[in-house]
N, C-alpha and C positions, 0 to 999 in steps of 0.2 A: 464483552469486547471493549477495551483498551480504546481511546486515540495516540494512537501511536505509528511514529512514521515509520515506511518498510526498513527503512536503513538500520532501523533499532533491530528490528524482526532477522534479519540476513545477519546483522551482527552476535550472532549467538551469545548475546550476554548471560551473565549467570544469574543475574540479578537487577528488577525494574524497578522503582519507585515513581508512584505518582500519586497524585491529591483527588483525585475525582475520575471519574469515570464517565458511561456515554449519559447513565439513569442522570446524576448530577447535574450535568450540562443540561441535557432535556430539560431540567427543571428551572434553570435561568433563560433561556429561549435557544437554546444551540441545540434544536433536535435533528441531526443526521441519520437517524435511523433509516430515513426513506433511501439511503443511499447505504448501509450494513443491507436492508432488504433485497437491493435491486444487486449487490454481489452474491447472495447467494441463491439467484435465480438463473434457470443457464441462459445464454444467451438470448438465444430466440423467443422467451418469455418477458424480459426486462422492457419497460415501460421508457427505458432511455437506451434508446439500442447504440451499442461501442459499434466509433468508429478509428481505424489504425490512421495514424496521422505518422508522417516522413518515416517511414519503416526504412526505408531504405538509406539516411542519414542516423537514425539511430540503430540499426544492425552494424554501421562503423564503428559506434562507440565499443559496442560489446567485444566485435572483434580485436578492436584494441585494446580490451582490459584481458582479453585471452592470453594475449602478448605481451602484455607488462612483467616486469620481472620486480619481485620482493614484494609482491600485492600479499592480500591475507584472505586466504584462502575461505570460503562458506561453505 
């Protein structure tokens, strides 16, 4: 796995370039792997359990890109 932000991910690009990866990082002291771990454990397992913060300020955003006109479709 990549560090790479969702925006790249939803952007269906054809093609990524990057210099290092998560092993590399780890190896200068940037280990996030405790958090690659705790995504793919389902919820109710995760040792930092998700909480939804302002859903209801950010359900307007979405709805408003529903509605946008000339956006680029994912």
């Amino acid at each position: 796995m990549l560090h790479v932000p969702r925006c790249y991910l939803l952007g269906k690009l054809d093609r990524m370039y990057y210099g290092n990866n998560k092993t590399t990082a780890r190896n200068i002291g940037f280990d996030d792997s405790f958090i690659y771990d705790e995504i793919a454990l389902k919820l109710a397992n995760r040792k930092l359990p998700p909480e939804i913060l302002l859903h209801n300020e950010e359900i307007k955003v979405f709805e408003a890109w529903t509605q946008k006109e000339g956006k680029t479709g994912y």
